[in-house]
N, C-alpha and C positions, 0 to 999 in steps of 0.2 A: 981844130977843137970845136967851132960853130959847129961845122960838116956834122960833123959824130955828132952832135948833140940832135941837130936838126933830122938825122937820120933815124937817132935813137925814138925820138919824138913821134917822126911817120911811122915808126915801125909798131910805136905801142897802139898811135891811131888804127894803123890798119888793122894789129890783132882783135884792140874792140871793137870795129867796124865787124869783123870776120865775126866774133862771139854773136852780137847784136840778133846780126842777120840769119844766121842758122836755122831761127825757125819762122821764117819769115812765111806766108802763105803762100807765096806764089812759088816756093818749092815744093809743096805739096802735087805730085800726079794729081792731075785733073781728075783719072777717076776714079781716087779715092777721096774725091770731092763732092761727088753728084750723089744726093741723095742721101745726105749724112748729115747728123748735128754735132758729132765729134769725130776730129782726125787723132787717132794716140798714136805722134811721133814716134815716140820713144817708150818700150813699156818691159820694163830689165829687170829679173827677180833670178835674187843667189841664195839657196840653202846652203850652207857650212854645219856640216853635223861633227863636231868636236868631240863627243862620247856621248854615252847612250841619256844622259843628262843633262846634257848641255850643247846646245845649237845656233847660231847666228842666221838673220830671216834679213836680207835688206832687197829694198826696192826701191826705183828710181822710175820715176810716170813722167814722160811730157804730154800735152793735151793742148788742141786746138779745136778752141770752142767755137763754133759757127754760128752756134744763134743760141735763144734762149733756152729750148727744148735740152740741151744740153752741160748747161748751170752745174749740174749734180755735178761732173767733175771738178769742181770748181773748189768743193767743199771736200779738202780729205779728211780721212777719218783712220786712228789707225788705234786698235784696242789693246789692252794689256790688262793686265792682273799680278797677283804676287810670284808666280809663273814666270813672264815676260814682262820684260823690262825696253821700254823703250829708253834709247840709246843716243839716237840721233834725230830730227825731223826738222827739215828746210823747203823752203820753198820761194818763188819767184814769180812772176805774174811778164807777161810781152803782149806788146800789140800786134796788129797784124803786119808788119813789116818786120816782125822779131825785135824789135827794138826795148830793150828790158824799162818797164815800169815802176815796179818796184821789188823787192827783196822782204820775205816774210820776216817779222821782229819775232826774239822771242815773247813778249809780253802782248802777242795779236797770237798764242798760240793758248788755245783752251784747253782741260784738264780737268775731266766730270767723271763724276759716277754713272756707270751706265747701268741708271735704274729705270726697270721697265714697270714698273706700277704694282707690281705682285709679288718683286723678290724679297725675299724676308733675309737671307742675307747671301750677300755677294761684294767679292771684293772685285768685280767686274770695272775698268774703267775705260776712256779712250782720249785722246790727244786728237783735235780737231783745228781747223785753219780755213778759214773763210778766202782764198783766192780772187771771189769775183770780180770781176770790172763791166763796167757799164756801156762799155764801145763791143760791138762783136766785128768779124772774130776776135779773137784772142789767145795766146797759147798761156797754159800753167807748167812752171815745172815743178816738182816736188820730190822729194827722199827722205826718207826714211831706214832707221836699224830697229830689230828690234834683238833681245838675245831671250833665247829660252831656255828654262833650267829643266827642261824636262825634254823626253822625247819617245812620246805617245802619237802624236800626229806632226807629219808637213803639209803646211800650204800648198795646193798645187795651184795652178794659174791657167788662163780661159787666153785664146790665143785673141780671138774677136768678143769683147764680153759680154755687146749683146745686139740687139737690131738697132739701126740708124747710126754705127760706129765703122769706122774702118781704120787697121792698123800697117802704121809704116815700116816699125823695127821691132820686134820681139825677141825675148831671149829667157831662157830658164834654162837652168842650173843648178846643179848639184855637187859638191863639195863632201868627200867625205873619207876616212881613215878603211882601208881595206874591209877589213870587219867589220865596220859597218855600213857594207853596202848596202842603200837601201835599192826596195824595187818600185816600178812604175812602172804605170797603167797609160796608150794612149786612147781618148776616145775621141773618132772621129779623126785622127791624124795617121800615116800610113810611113813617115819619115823617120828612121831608128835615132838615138841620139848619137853625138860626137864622143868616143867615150877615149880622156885622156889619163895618163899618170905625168903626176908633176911635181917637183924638183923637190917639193916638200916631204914627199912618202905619199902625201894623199891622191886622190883619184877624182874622176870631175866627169859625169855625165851632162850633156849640154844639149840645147837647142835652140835654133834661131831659123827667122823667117821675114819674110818681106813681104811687101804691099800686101795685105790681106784685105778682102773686098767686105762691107758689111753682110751678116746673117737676113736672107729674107725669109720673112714667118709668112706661111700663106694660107687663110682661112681655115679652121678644122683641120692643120696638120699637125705635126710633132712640136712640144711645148720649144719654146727658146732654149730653155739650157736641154733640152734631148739633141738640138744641131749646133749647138759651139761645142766648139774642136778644143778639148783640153788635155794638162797632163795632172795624172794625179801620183803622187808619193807616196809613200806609206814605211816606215821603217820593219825591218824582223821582230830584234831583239831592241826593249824600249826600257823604259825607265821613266815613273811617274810617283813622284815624293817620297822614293823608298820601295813602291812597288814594280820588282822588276817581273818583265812580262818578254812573251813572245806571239807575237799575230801576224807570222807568215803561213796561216793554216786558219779555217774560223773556228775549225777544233781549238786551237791552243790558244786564241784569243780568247773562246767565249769563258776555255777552263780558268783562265785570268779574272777575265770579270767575274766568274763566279765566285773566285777566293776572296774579293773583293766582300762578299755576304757575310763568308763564315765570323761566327761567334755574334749576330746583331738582328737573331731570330728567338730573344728569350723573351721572354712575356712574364708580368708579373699574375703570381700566383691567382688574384683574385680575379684577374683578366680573364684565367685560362679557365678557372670556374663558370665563368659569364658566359665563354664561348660555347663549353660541354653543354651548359642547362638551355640553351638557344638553339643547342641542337640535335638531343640527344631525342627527340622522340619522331627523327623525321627518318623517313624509310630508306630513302635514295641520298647518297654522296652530291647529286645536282643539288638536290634542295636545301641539301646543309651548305651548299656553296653559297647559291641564291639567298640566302638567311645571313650569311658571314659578310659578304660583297653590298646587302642591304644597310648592315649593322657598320661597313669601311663607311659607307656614304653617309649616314648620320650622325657618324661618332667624328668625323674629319672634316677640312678641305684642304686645299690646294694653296699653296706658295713654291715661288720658284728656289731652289736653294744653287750658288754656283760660287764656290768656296774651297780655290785648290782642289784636293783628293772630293772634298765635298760636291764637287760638281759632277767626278763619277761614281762615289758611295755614298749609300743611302745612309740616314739616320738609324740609329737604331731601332727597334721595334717599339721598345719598350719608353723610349725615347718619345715617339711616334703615339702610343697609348697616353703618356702624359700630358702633353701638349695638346694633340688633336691635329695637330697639323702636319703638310709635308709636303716634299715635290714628289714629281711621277716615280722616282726612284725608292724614296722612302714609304711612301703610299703603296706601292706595288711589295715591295718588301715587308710590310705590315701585313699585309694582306696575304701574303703566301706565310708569314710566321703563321699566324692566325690558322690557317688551314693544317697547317703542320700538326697544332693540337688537335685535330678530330681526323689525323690520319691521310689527312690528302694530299698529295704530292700537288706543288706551284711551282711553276719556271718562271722566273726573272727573264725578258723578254725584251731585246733590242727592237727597235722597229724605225724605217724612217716616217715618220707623219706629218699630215697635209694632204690639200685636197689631190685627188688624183697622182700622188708624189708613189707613183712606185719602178721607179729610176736607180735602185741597187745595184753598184756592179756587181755581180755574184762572183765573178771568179777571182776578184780583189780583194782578198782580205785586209781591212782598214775600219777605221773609225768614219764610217757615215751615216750612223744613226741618229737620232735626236729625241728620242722620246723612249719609254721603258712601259710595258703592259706586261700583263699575266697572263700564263699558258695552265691552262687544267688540265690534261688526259685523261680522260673516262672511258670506261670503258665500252662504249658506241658513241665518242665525240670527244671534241677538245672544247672546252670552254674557253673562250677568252675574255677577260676583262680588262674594262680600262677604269683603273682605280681615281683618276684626278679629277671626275664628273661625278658632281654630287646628287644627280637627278638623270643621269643616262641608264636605260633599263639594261637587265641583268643581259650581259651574253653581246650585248651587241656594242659593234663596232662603228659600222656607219662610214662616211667618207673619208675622215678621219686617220684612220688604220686599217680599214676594212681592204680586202682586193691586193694583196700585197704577200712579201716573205717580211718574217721574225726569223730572229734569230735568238735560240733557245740556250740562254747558258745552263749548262746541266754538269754533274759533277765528273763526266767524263768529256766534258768540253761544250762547244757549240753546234747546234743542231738546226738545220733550219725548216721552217715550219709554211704551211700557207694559212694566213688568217681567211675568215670568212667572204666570200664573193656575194655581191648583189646586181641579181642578173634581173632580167624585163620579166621574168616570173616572178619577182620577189619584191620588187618594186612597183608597185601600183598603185591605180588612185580609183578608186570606184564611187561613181557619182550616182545618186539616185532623187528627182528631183519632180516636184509637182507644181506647173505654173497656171494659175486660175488667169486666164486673159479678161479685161475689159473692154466693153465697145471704142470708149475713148483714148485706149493705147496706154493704160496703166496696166499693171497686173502685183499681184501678191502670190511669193514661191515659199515652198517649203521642200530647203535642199541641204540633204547628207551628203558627205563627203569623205570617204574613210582613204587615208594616206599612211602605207607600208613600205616597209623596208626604207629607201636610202628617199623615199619620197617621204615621210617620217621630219624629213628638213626640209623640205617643200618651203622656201621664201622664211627660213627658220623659224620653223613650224616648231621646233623639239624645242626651241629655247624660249617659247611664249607659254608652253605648254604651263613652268612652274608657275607663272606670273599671273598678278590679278586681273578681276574682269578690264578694267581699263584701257591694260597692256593687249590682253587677249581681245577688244574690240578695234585697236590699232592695225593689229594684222591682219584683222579681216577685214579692216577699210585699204588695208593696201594690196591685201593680195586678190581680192575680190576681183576679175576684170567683167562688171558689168557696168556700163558709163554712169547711170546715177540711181541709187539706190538708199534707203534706209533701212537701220538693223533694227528690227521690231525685238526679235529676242535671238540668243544665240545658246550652245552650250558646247563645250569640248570635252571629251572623252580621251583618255592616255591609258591605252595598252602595253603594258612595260615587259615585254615577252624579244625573247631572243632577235627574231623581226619583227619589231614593234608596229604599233599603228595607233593613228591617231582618229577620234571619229568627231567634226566639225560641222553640227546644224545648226541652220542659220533658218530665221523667218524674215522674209524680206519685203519691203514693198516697195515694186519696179518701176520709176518714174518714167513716162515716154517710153515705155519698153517697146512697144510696135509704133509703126506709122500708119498715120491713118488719113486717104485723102480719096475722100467723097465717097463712094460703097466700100471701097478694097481698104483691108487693113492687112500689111505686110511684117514681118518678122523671121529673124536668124533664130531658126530652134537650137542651134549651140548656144546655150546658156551662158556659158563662162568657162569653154576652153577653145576657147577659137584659136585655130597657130595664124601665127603672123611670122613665124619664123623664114628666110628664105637663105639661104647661103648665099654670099656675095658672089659674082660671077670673078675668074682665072682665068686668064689665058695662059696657053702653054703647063697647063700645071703640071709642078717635078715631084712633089711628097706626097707621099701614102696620105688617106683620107683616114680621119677619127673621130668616133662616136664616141665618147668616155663614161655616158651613162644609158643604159638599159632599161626601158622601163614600159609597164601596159598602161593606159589609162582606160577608162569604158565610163561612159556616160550613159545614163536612160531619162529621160525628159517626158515629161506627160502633161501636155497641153490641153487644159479644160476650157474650151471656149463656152461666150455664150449661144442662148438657142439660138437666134438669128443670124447666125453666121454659118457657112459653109465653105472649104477650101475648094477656091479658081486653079491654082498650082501648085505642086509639090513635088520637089527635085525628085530624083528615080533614085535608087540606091547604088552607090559607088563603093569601088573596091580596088583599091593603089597596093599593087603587090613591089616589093623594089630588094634588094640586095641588104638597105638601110634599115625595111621595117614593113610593115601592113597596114593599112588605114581600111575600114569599111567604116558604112553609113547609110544608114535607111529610115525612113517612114511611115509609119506603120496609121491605121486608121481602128479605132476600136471603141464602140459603142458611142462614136461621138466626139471621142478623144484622138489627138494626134501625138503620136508616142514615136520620139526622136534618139534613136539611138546610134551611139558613136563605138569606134575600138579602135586604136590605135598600137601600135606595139613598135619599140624604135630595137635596134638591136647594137648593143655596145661589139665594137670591135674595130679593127685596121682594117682596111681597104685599098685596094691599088688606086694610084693616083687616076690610072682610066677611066673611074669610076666617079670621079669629082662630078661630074656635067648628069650622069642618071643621078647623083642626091640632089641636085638642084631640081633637076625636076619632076621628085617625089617630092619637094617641099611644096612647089609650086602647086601638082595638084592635090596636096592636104590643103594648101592656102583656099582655092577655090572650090573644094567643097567646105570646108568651113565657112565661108561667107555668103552660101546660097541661102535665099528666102522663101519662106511659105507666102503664099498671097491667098488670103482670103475674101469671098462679098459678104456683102450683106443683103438679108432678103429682104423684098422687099411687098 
């Protein structure tokens, strides 16, 4: 009986010995050690789709934290609403010998509103747990369920989720009833899934993978999430608080969201009066646009609303009139009511926005939007607006949304559209400038600056533009690059025109602007665009090269010396021709005056990675003619 007892005892030691160690460090492959601040063990995600209404989401993360840069695993976070219901959430903390530390409490587990400063109402919340420990490495485990009463969208999951991580076991999974097979998308992965039926009636698409090496991001190539390897889901037929839909087509999706409008386009009577007599003597459907789109921005702003069905239907119109407020949805929907009274046809208008964000799978139909603008069709153009900016001029887009596809719900479905592109023609900066030089290395300039199209946000130029002088003397102390300067007087000018521009004079007076040592007084006649830019050097480079923005800039400087001075030297004129873009630059002499002009032209596009080492050294020689100097004596 000892024996047994004794036996029974080593045998429970051994199992927790065995649990303990499992995720001990020194199992981890070495090289999915080198160069990383998170090892994810273990990283397991099961969708169970139950009916078109109801769905089970659970996950299960282990994470070994290697140093500090990698904390954020530390802290999960996992969201819900009156939708999703969290179900389960556990978690666990090990040292680096897997040895278990402690065991997450419930009452260390928090339980907030997830308000972001703007929502006016949301029942948005999330379930969060602090893991950290203060010894590195360390590994976290964590799980989580959550169950969903609806099924409009699935989670997909990122196989490596971003640079500086490497993963040991992955796995995703799909769970689901004949009928409703959903479909999925891989990006970046070339491996079909496992696809089973199982003893239940249901059916199980799967996948799993091993040692997965971190993403390397390397200078001016493709963003991070364009190289992680993901899967994405998306159901056919869905079901969202009663509205049943189908979005295996962007037709039959968009004709969804669009039924989602009907009946919440009525205005009340005195409104529709307002809008007639604000429009009715203007010649052109643009300008009654431009007049209604004026009248959204003054009569409104902006609050986020994400409230069940409220998160993807707009407020009423009329709703929207009383108030004065709304999210992009409501707003945008106001806005085409509006037009509806003087006859003009508005599309309700998906889009994903963000800078540079134009990463649409197109031939996925799913829910990857984020934001809702307006489509006008005119008859020689498409107007687009974006209704949530109460100070953005008429027509334009900007980074924003600009350069991308919409997707047009219209009552025969979804259509998809190109919003507005901002190319190196449209984007400019035209400088034109007059520097009176001093014997003693001061000078006073008087310099225009007119900034178009997506240069319009030059160092957010557009959002100083409403603000007072104080505001507006700030960004011209920061975005100025001349080393020490004083603002005598300034004034800004806003062209609120489809490609806007902004006109920024400044009078200044130039401390130490030249050197001066003994007859010769020297100076950089680039004023204040000198690049310093240079691309970091690559060896071996594997990814295409990218420009993301387009754009000309043209400087002209007119140096008024005094009489006793005459120019010793003066660079020649250079002219950097490259795949990337055009640089010229010369100096001209005229009546006494030395007249400095620059042009540059950068060209947005993808490049082959062969090409990485010729843009380095177009930067390098824009660097070096930007930083040539004039030398001048003095008579004597």
């Amino acid at each position: 009986m000892r024996i047994l007892i004794l036996l029974c005892c080593l045998a429970t030691i051994s199992m927790q010995t065995f649990s303990q160690k499992k995720y001990a460090i020194s199992l981890i492959p070495e090289d999915l050690r080198k160069d990383v601040h998170v090892v994810v063990r273990e990283d397991h995600t099961t969708f169970r789709l139950h009916s078109r209404s109801k769905a089970t989401y659970s996950v299960k993360m282990v994470a070994t934290i290697l140093n500090g840069n990698g904390k954020s695993y530390a802290k999960p976070v996992v969201d819900y609403d009156k939708l999703r219901k969290v179900t389960s959430f556990k978690g666990s903390v090990y040292d680096g010998s897997g040895g278990l530390i402690r065991k997450l409490k419930s009452s260390e587990i928090e339980d907030r509103s997830a308000y972001d400063g703007y929502s006016l109402f949301s029942d948005n919340r999330y379930k969060s747990a602090d893991l950290s420990h203060s010894v590195y490495p360390y590994t976290i485990e964590f799980e989580y369920e959550v169950e969903f009463r609806f099924l409009y969208a699935i989670p997909g999951s990122a196989l490596v989720p971003g640079e500086k991580v490497s993963v040991e076991n992955f796995s995703y999974t799909l769970i689901f009833p004949p009928d409703l097979a959903p479909r999925y998308k891989l990006i970046n992965i070339d491996s079909p899934p496992k696809h089973d039926k199982n003893s239940d009636g249901t059916e199980s698409l799967s996948w799993a993978f091993k040692n997965l090496h971190p993403i390397k991001v390397e200078p001016h190539g493709p963003f991070v999430h364009e190289q992680i390897s993901r899967i994405m889901a998306a159901p056919s037929g869905f079901e969202y608080e009663g509205y049943v839909g189908d979005m295996s087509t962007w037709e039959s999706y968009g004709l969804w969201k669009n039924k989602l409008l009907e009946g919440r386009d009525a205005l009340p009577l005195e409104t529709q009066q307002t809008i007639k007599s604000i429009t009715n003597s203007l010649p052109t459907s643009e300008e009654k646009v431009k007049v209604l789109y004026e009248y959204l921005q003054n009569k409104t702003r902006y609050v986020s609303i994400a409230l069940g069905i409220g998160g993807l239907q707009p407020f009423e119109a009329s709703l929207v009139d009383k108030v004065g407020y709304g999210d992009c949805k409501a707003l945008s929907n106001y806005m085409i009511s509006m037009l509806n009274v003087i006859g003009v046809k508005g599309y309700y208008s998906s889009i994903k926005a963000g800078d540079f964000r134009d990463d649409l799978i197109l031939d996925f139909p799913s829910h990857q939007s984020n934001h809702i603008i307006v489509a006008v069709p005119l008859q020689s153009d498409t107007l687009w607006l974006e209704c949530t900016n109460q100070s953005s001029p008429f027509g334009y887009l900007g980074h924003f949304t600009g350069n991308r596809m919409a997707l047009l719900h219209t009552e025969s479905g979804g259509v998809w559209a190109n919003t507005p592109k901002y190319t190196h023609e449209t984007n400019f900066q035209v400088r034109t400038g007059d520097v009176y030089v001093e014997a003693n290395g001061d000078a006073r300039s008087a310099v225009k600056t007119t900034y178009s199209g997506l240069k319009y946000e030059h160092q957010d130029l557009n959002f100083y533009l409403s603000k007072g002088a104080e505001d507006q003397k700030k960004w011209i102390l920061r975005s100025t690059a001349i080393p020490s300067f004083d603002i005598n007087s300034f004034s800004i000018t806003n062209h609120k025109n489809k490609i806007p521009s902004a006109v920024v004079s400044l009078d200044l007076t130039l401390r130490r602007f030249s050197t001066v040592s003994g007859k010769r007084l020297s100076l950089n006649p680039n004023l204040m665009n000198r690049s310093s830019f240079i691309p970091e050097k690559v060896e071996n480079r594997r990814t295409n090269v990218y420009q993301r923005l387009g754009f000309t800039d043209i400087d002209t400087i007119t140096y008024h010396l005094p009489d006793n001075i005459y120019p010793e030297f003066l660079p020649d004129p250079v002219k950097i021709v490259s795949p990337f873009g055009v640089y010229e630059s010369t100096i001209k002499i005229n009546e006494g005056n030395v007249i400095y002009i620059r042009k540059m032209q950068v060209y947005k596009g993808e490049f082959p990675a062969s090409l990485y080492n010729d843009m380095i050294d177009f930067y390098k020689a824009v660097n070096r003619a930007d930083n040539q100097k004039l030398v001048f004596l003095t008579k004597t």
